[in-house]
C-alpha positions in Angstrom: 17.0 -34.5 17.9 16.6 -38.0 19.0 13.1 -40.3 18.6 13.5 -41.4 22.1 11.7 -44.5 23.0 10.7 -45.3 25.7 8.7 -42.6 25.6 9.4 -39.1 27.8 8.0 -39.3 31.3 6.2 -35.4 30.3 5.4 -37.4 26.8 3.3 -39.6 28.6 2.1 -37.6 31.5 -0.2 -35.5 28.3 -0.7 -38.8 26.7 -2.9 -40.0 29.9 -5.2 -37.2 29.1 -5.9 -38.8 25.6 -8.3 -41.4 23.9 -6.2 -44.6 24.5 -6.6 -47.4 21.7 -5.8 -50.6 23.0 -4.8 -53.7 21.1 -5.3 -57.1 23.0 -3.4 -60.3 21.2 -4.4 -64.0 22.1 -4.1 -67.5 20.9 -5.9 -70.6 21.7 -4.4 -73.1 19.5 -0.8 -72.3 17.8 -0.9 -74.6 15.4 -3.7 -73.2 13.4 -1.6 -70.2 13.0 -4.9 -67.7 14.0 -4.4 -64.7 16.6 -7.6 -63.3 18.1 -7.3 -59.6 18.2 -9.4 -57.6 20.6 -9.1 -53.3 19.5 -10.6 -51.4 22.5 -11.7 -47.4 22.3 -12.2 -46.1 25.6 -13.9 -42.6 26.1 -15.4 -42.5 22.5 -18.2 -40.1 22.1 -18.4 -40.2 18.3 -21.8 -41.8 16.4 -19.6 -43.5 14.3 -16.2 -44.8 13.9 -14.1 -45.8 10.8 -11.2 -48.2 11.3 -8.6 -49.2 8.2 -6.3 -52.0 8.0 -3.1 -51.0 6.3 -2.9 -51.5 2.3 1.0 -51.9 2.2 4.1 -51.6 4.6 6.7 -49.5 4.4 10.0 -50.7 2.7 8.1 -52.7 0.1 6.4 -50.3 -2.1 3.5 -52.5 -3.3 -0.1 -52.9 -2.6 -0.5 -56.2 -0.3 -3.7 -56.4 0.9 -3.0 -57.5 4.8 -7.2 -57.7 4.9 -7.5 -60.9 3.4 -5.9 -62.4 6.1 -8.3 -61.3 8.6 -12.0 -63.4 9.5 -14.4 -62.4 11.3 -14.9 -58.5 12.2 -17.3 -58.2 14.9 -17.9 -54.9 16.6 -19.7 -54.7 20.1 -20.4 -52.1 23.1 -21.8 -52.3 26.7 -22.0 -56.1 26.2 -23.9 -56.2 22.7 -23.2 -56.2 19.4 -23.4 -53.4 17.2 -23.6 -52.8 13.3 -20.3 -52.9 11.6 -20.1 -53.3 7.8 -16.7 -52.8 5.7 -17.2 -50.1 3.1 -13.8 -50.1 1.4 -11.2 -53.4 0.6 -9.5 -52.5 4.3 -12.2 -50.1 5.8 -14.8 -50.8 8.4 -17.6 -48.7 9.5 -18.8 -49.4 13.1 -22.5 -47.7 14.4 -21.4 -46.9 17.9 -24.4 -45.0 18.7 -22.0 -42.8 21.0 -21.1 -45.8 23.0 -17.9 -45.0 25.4 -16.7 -48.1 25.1 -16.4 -50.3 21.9 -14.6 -53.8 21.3 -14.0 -54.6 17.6 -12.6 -58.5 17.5 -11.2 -60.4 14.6 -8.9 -63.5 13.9 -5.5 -63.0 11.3 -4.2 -65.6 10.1 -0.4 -65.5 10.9 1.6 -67.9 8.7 4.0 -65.4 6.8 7.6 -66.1 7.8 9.6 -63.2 6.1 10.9 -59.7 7.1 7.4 -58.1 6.2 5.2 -61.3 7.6 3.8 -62.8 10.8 4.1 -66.0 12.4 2.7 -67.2 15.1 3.6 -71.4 16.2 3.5 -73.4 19.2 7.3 -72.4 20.1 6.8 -68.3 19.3 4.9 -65.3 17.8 6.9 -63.4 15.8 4.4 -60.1 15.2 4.1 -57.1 12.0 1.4 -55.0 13.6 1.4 -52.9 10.1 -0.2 -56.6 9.2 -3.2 -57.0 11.0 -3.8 -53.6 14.0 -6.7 -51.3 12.6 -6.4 -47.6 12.8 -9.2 -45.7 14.5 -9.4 -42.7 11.9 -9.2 -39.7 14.0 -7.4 -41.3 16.7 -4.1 -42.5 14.8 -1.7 -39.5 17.2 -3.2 -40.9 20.5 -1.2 -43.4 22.6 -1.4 -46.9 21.6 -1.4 -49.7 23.9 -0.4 -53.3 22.8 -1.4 -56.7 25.5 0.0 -59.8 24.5 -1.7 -63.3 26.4 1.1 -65.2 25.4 2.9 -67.8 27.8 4.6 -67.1 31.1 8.1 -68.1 30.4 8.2 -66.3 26.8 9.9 -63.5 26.5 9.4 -60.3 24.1 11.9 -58.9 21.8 10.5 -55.2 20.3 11.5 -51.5 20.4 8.7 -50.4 21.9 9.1 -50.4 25.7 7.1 -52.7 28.0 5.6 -50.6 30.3 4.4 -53.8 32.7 4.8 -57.5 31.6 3.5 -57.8 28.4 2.1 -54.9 28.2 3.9 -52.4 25.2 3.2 -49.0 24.9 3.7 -46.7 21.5 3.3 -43.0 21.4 0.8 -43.0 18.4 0.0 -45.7 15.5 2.6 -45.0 13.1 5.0 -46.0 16.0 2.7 -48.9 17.0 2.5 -50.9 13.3 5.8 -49.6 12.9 7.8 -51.8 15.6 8.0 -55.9 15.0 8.3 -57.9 17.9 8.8 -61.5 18.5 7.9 -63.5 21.7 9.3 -66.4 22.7 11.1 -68.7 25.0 14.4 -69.4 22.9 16.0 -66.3 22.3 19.5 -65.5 22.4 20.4 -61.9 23.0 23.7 -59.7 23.1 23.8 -56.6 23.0 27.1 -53.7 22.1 27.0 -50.3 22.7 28.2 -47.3 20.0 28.9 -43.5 21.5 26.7 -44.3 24.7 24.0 -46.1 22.3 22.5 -49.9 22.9 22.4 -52.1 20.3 20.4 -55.3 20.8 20.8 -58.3 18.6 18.4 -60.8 19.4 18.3 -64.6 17.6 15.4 -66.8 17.2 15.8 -70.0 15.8 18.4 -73.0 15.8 21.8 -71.7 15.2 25.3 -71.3 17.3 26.0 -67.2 16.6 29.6 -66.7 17.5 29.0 -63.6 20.3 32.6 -62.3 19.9 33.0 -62.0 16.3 29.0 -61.0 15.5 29.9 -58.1 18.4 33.2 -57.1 16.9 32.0 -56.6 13.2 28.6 -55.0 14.3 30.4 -52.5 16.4 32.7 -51.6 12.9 30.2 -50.9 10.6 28.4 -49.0 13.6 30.8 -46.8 14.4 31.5 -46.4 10.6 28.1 -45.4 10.0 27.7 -42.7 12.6 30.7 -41.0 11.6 28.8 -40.2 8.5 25.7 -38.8 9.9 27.5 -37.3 13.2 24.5 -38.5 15.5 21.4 -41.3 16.1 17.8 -41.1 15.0 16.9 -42.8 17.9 18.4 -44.0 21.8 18.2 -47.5 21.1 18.0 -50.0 18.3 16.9 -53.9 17.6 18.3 -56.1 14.9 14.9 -59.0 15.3 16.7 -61.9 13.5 14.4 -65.0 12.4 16.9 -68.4 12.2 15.3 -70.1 9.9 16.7 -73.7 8.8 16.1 -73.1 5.3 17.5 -70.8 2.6 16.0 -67.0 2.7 17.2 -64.1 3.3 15.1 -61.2 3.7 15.6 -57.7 5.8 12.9 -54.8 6.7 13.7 -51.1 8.5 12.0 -49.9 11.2 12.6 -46.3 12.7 14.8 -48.3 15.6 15.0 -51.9 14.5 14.8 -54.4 11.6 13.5 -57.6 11.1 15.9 -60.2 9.2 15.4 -63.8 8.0 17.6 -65.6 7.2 19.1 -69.4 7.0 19.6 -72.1 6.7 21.1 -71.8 10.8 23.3 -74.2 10.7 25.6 -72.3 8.4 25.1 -68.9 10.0 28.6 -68.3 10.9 30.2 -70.1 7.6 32.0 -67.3 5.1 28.9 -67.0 2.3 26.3 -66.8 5.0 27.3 -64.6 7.2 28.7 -62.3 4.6 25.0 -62.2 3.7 24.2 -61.6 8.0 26.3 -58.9 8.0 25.2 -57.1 4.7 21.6 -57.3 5.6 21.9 -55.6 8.7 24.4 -52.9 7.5 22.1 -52.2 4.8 19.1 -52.3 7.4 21.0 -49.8 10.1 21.8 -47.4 7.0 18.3 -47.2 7.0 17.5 -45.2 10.2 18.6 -42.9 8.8 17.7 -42.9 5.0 14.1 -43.4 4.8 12.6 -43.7 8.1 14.1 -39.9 9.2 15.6 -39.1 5.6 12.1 -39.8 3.4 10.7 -38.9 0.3 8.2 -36.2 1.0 5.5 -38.3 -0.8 5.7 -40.2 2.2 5.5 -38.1 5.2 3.7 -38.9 6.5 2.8 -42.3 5.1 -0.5 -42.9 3.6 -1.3 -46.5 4.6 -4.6 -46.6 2.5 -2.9 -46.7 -0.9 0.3 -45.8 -2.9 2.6 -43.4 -2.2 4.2 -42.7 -5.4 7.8 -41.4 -5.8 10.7 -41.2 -7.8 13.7 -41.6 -5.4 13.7 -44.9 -4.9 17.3 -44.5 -6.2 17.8 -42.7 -2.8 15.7 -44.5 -0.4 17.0 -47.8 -1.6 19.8 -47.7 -4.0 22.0 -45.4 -1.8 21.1 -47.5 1.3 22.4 -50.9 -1.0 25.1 -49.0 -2.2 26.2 -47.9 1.8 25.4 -51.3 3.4 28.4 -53.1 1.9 30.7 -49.8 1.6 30.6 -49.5 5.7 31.3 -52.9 6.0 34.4 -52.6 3.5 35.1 -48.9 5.1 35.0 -50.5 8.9 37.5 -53.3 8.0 34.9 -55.8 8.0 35.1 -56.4 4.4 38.6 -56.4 2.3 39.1 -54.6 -0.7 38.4 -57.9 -2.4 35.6 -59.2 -0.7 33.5 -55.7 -1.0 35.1 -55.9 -5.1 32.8 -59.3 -5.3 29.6 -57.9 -3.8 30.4 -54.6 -6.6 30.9 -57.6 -9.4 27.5 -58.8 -8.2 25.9 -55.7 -8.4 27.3 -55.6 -12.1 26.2 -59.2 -12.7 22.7 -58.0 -12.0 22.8 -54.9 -13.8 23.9 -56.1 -17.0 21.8 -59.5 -17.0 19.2 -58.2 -19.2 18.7 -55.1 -21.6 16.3 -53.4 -19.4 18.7 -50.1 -18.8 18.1 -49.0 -22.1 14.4 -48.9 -21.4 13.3 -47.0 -18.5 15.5 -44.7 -16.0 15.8 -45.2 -12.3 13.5 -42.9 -11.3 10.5 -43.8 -13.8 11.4 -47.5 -12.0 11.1 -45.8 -8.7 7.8 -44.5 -9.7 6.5 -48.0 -10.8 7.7 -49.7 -7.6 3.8 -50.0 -7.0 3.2 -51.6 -10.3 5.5 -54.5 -11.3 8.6 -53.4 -9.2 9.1 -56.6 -7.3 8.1 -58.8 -9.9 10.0 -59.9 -13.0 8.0 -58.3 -15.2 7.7 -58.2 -18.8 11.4 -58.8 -20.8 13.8 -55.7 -20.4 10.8 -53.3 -19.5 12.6 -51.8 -15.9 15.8 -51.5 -13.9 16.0 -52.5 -10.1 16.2 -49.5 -8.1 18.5 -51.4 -5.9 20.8 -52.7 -8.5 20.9 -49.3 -10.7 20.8 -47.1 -7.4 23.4 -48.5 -5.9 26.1 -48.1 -8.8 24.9 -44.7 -9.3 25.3 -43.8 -6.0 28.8 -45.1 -6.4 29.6 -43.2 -9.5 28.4 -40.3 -7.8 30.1 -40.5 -4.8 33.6 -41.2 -6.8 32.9 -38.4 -9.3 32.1 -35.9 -6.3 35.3 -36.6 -4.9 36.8 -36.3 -8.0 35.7 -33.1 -8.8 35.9 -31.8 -5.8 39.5 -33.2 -4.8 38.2 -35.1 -1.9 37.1 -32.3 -0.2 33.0 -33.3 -1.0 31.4 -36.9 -1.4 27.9 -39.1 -1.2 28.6 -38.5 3.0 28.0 -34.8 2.4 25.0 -35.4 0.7 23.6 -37.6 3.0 25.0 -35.7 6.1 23.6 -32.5 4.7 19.8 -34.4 4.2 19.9 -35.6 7.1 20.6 -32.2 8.9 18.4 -30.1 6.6 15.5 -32.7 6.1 15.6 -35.6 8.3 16.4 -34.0 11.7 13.6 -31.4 10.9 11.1 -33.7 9.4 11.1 -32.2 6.5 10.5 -34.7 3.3 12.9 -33.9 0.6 12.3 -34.0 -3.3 14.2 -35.0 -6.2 14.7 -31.5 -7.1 15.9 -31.3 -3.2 18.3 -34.0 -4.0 19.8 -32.3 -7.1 20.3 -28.7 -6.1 21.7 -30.2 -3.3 24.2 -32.4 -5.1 25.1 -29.1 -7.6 25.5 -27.3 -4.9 27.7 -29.3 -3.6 30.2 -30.4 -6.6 28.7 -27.8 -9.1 26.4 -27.4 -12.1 28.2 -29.8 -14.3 26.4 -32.7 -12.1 23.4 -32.0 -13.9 24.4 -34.3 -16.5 24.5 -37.0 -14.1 21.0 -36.4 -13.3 19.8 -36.0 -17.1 21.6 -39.0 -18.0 22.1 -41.6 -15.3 19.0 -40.6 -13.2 16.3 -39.3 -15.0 17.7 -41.0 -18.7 19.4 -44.6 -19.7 22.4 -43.6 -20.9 25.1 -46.0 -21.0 26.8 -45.9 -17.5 30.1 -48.3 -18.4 32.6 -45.3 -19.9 31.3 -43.3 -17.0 31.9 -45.6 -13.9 35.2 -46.7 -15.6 36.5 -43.4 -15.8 35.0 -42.5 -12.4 37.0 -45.8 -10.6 40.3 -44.6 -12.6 40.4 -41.8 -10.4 40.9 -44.3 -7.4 43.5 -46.8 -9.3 40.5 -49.0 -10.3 38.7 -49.9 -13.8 36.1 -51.3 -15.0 36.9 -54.5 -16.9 35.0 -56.1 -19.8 34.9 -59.5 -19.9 32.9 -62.1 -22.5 30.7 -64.1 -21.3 31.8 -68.3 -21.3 28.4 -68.8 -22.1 28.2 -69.9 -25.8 24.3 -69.5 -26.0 24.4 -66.2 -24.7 27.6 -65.0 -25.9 27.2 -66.0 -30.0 23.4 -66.5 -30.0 22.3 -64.0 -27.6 20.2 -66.1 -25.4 19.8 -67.5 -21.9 18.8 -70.9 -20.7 17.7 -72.5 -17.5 17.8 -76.2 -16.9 15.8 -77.9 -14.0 14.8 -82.1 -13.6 16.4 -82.2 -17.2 14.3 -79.3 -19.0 15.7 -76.9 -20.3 14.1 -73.3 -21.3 14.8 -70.4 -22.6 15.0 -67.1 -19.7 15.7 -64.4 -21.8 16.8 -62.9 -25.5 19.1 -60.2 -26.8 17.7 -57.9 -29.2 19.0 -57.7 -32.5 20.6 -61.6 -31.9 20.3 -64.1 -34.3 17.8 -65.6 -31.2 15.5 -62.8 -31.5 13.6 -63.4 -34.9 13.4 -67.4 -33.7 13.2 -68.6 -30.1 10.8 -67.3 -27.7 11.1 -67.2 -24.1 9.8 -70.3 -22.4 10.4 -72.2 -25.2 11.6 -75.9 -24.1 14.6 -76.7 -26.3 14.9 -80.9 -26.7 17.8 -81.5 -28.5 20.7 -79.8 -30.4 21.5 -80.6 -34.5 19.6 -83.7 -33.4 21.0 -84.6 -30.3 18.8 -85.3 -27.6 19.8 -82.8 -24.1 19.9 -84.2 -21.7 21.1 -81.9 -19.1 22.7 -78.4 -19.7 22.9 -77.0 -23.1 26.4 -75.4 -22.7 28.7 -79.0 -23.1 26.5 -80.0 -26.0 27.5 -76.0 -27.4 31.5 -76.9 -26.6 31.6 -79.9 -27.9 30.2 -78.6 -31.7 31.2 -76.9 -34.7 29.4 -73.8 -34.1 30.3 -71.7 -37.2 28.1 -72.9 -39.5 25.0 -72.7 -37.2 23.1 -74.7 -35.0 19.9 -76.3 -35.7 17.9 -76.6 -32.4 14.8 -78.6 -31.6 12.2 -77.3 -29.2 8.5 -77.5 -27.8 6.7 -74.5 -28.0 3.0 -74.2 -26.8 2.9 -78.4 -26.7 4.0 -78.1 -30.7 7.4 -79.4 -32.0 9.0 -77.2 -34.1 13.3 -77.1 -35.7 15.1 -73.3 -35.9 18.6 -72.3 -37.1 20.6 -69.8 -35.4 23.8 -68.4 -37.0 26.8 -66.9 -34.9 27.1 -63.4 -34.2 30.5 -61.5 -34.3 28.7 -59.1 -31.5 28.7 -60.6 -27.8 25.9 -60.6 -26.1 25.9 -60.4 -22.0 29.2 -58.7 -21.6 30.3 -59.3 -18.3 31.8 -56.5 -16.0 33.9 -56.6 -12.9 36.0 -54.1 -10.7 39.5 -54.5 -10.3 42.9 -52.6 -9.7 44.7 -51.3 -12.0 48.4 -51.7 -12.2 49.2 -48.8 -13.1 47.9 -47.1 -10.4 50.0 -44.2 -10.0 50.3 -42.8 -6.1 48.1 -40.1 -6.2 45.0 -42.5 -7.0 46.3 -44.9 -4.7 45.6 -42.1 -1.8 42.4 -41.3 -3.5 41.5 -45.2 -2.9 42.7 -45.2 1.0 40.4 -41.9 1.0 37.5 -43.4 -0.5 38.0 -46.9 1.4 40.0 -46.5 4.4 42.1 -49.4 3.1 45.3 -49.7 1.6 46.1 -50.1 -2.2 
C-alpha cells in the first residue's frame, strides 16, 4: 500500500470539509536569519486552543528544544489581540473566546545549517517545519496548508505537492513537519526513475555533480534496495542535498525524502567525498522503509511533546548503517574492497574505547535520549550505529549460515515490512526476535542474550560467522606505542597534547587522567606528537612523563605491558577459501571472490 503524495483527488475532496490550519512563511530581511510565521485556524468554534511546538525530531532521538528559537508569540482574532500565555517549555494557551478565525504570529530564528536545521539567507530558505510549525491540539489529522512569500524566480524543492505557486499542501501535521523543503533560485535537479518510480535529486550549493555517474550509481543501489523489500512506501521520493563549502556531512529520513549536507563542494565528485554522497543517501533511502513505515511501536505514532523511549535502535539505525553500504557493495557500486574499508571503519569505531563491555545495544538504544549523541562519560555506552551495524552483519551471515542460504537479514526485513510496516503496525523487540527464531530457529536466542540484550565479546563470533563466506576477522596491534604498551590515547592540536582516553587495568590507569596535558617525555620537551618521541626511546625500562594537570605540574612513571591495548580489527579474505564459501560470498555479495 503506497503513501501516495500528492494526495488522492477523493483524499482531498473529504479533506475540504475539514478545519484547515494554514501556515504562512515570510521574510523581510534575509540576513538577520528571522522568518515571520503567521498559523491561521479557520472555522474554530472552541473557547480555547492549545498549540505545541515540537520537543525533538525524528531520526535524532534527543530532546532539542526548537522553542527557544522562537520570539515573539502573539495571538489575535477579528482584528484584536487576544490572551495567549505558554503554559509548558513548547505549549501555548490561546483564549479565543470562540472566535472563527484566529492568527497566532511569531519570528524563528533560522540559522541551523545541518540535516535537522533551518536556514534561511539572502540566496535561499532551506525549511524543517518539525523546527518551528505549531500543532493545533485537536486538529493535528486535518489538512495542512503551507504559503511561502518568498521571491518570484525561486523555486521550491519538497515532497509535499504544490497545489498553486507556493502554496504546499500536506494531508495532516505529521506529514506537514515531516517534509523539508528548500527554496531557491540555484538549484540543480535530475531526476531517475526505478520500477515506474521518480526519484528527484536536487543540489543547492556551489559544486559541479557529474549527472551521468551520480544517475548511474543511484539507480544501483535503488534497484538493489527494492529487490529486498519487493515494493515502495511511497510514489515519489527527494534526496534535498545542502552543498556546503565546508566539511560536514550530515543525513536525515523523511517518509519520501531526506535532507543531506555535505561539503566541502568543490570535492563532491573526488573518490573520499563522494564515497561519503553515496553512503549517506543509501543509508537515508534504506530508511523509507525501516523506521518511517517499519518503526518501533513506541513511536507510532510519534509523540512530539517528549521522549519516545525504545530499545531497537539496533534496528531502526544499526541495520539501516549496516544496509546503506551493503547495497552499494551489492549493486556494484562499491568493490569488495572498498565496502571491506567502510566494515574496517565500523571496526575502528567499535573497538576505540572499552565501552562494549559496559552496556548492551539495546540499554544504549534506550539512552539515546540521555547522552546518546554525546561523548559521554569514558567507556559508559556503545553507538547504536556502530554496534548495530556489525550485529546486523553477524546476523545476517549466521542466518545464512544456518539456514544454507535459503534465509538472511532480507527475510527479516521483508517479513517486517509486510507484517508491520505495510499494516502500520509498530513492531517490538520481542516482535523482532520471535521473528528472527522463527526464521533460522531457537538457537538465535543466544544471539539476542548475548550480542543484543548482553556485552559479550563479538570478535570469535563475527570471525567464525565471516569464515563461512571465505573471510576472517584479522587481529592486528596497534602502531601506536602509547596505546599499544601503556594503554592510552593522545590528541595533539597547536602543539598540546592531551590525553583522550585510558585502558583499564593499564599501567596508564592508576596515573594519568584524561585531559591531562603531557609537556615533555623523560625530560624532553614535546613538541608535537608524542609517538616519534615513543620510537625514538628505550621503552623497556619505563617512561617518565611530565604533565599539567588542573594548572599543577606533576612527573609519573609508566611501565610496559606485555598486554596490547586497542587491538585493531579488519576484514579480509582468506586464502584458503575453499569453493563452497567462495559461493557463499558471491551469495551474500553478488560479487565475485
Amino acid at each position: 500500500m503506497l503513501n501516495a503524495w500528492p494526495l488522492p483527488k477523493l483524499y482531498l475532496k473529504n479533506s475540504a470539509q475539514q478545519l484547515m490550519i494554514k501556515h504562512h512563511i515570510s521574510f523581510s530581511n534575509p540576513l538577520t536569519h528571522f522568518l515571520d510565521i503567521t498559523l491561521t485556524i479557520e472555522g474554530n468554534s472552541r473557547q480555547t486552543l492549545y498549540l505545541q511546538l515540537p520537543a525533538w525530531r525524528p531520526g535524532r532521538y534527543e530532546l532539542q528544544h526548537f522553542a527557544q528559537k522562537l520570539r515573539g508569540v502573539t495571538a489575535s482574532a477579528n482584528g484584536a489581540a487576544i490572551p495567549v500565555c505558554k503554559v509548558t517549555k513548547d505549549r501555548w494557551l490561546v483564549e479565543t473566546d470562540g472566535a472563527e478565525k484566529v492568527e497566532i504570529r511569531y519570528s524563528f530564528y533560522a540559522r541551523q545549517m545541518d540535516g535537522g536545521g533551518s536556514w534561511l539567507d539572502e540566496e535561499q530558505l532551506y525549511l524543517n517545519g518539525i523546527n518551528c510549525l505549531m500543532a493545533v491540539e485537536g486538529h493535528e489529522h486535518n489538512p495542512q496548508q503551507l504559503q511561502l512569500a518568498i521571491p518570484a524566480d525561486w523555486q521550491i524543492a519538497c515532497g509535499l505537492p504544490e497545489t498553486e505557486r507556493y502554496t504546499l499542501l500536506a494531508g495532516n501535521y505529521d506529514q506537514l513537519v515531516d517534509s523539508p523543503l528548500i527554496a531557491s533560485a540555484s538549484l540543480k535537479k535530475e531526476t531517475y526513475s526505478v520500477a515506474g518510480i521518480p526519484f528527484h535529486i536536487w543540489i543547492q550549493g556551489d559544486c559541479r555533480p557529474d549527472w551521468e555517474r551520480i544517475r548511474k550509481d543511484f539507480e544501483a543501489f535503488t534497484k538493489e534496495q527494492l529487490e529486498v523489500f519487493g515494493d515502495f512506501p511511497v510514489a515519489d521520493y527527494h534526496y534535498l542535498n545542502e552543498i556546503l563549502p565546508y566539511r560536514t556531512y550530515h543525513g536525515v529520513e523523511h517518509t519520501n525524502s531526506t535532507v543531506i549536507t555535505l561539503g566541502p563542494g568543490e570535492l563532491l565528485m573526488t573518490p573520499a567525498l563522494y564515497k561519503e554522497f553515496l553512503g549517506v543517501s543509501s543509508h537515508e533511502l534504506f530508511h523509507t522503509w525501516n523506521v518511517k513505515q517499519i518503526r518501533p511501536k513506541e513511536m507510532l505514532p510519534y509523540d512530539f511533546k517528549g521522549e519516545n523511549y525504545f530499545r531497537t535502535g539496533y534496528v531502526a539505525e544499526g541495520v539501516t548503517t549496516y544496509y546503506g553500504d551493503y547495497m552499494l557493495a551489492r549493486s556494484g557500486v562499491f568493490t569488495a574492497a572498498q565496502y571491506f574499508e567502510e566494515l574496517n571503519t565500523t571496526l575502528q569505531r567499535y573497538f576505540a574505547d572499552h565501552s562494549r563491555y559496559h552496556m548492551s545495544v539495546a540499554d544504549s538504544s534506550f539512552d539515546l535520549w540521555l547522552d546518546g549523541y554525546k561523548p559521554g562519560i569514558p567507556d559508559r555506552k556503545v553507538s547504536i550505529y556502530v554496534k548495530g551495524a556489525l550485529t546486523a552483519l553477524l546476523l545476517d551471515l549466521q542466518l545464512r549460515q544456518a539456514t544454507d542460504n535459503q534465509t538472511s537479514l532480507d527475510t527479516v526485513m521483508r517479513h517486517l515490512w509486510e507484517d508491520f510496516g505495510k499494516r502500520g503496525i509498530g513492531f517490538t523487540e520481542q516482535d523482532y526476535e520471535l521473528l528472527v527464531l522463527r526464521l533460522g530457529g531457537e538457537k538465535f536466542g543466544a544471539y539476542f542474550k548475548q550480542y543484543i540484550n548482553g556485552t559479550a565479546p563479538i570478535e570469535e563470533a563475527l570471525d567464525q560467522a565471516l569464515r563461512y563466506v571465505g573471510c576472517t576477522l584479522q587481529a592486528e596491534e596497534t602502531a601506536l606505542l602509547s596505546e599499544k604498551l601503556f594503554g592510552f590515547k593522545t590528541v595533539s592540536d597547536n602543539n598540546i597534547t592531551k590525553v583522550t582516553a585510558i585502558a583499564p587495568d593499564s599501567s596508564a590507569n592508576s596515573a594519568l587522567s584524561i585531559d591531562d596535558e603531557l609537556v615533555a617525555l623523560n625530560g624532553r620537551k614535546l613538541e608535537q606528537n608524542l609517538q616519534p618521541l615513543l620510537a625514538d626511546t628505550d621503552l623497556s625500562q619505563g617512561i617518565e612523563l611530565t604533565l599539567f594537570r588542573n594548572k599543577q605540574l606533576r612527573q609519573v612513571i609508566l611501565e610496559p605491558s606485555q598486554h596490547t591495548y586497542y587491538t585493531r580489527y579488519t576484514v579480509a579474505k582468506r586464502k584458503d577459501a575453499t569453493e563452497a564459501e567462495k559461493e557463499n560470498f558471491r551469495l551474500w555479495l553478488k560479487q565475485e571472490f
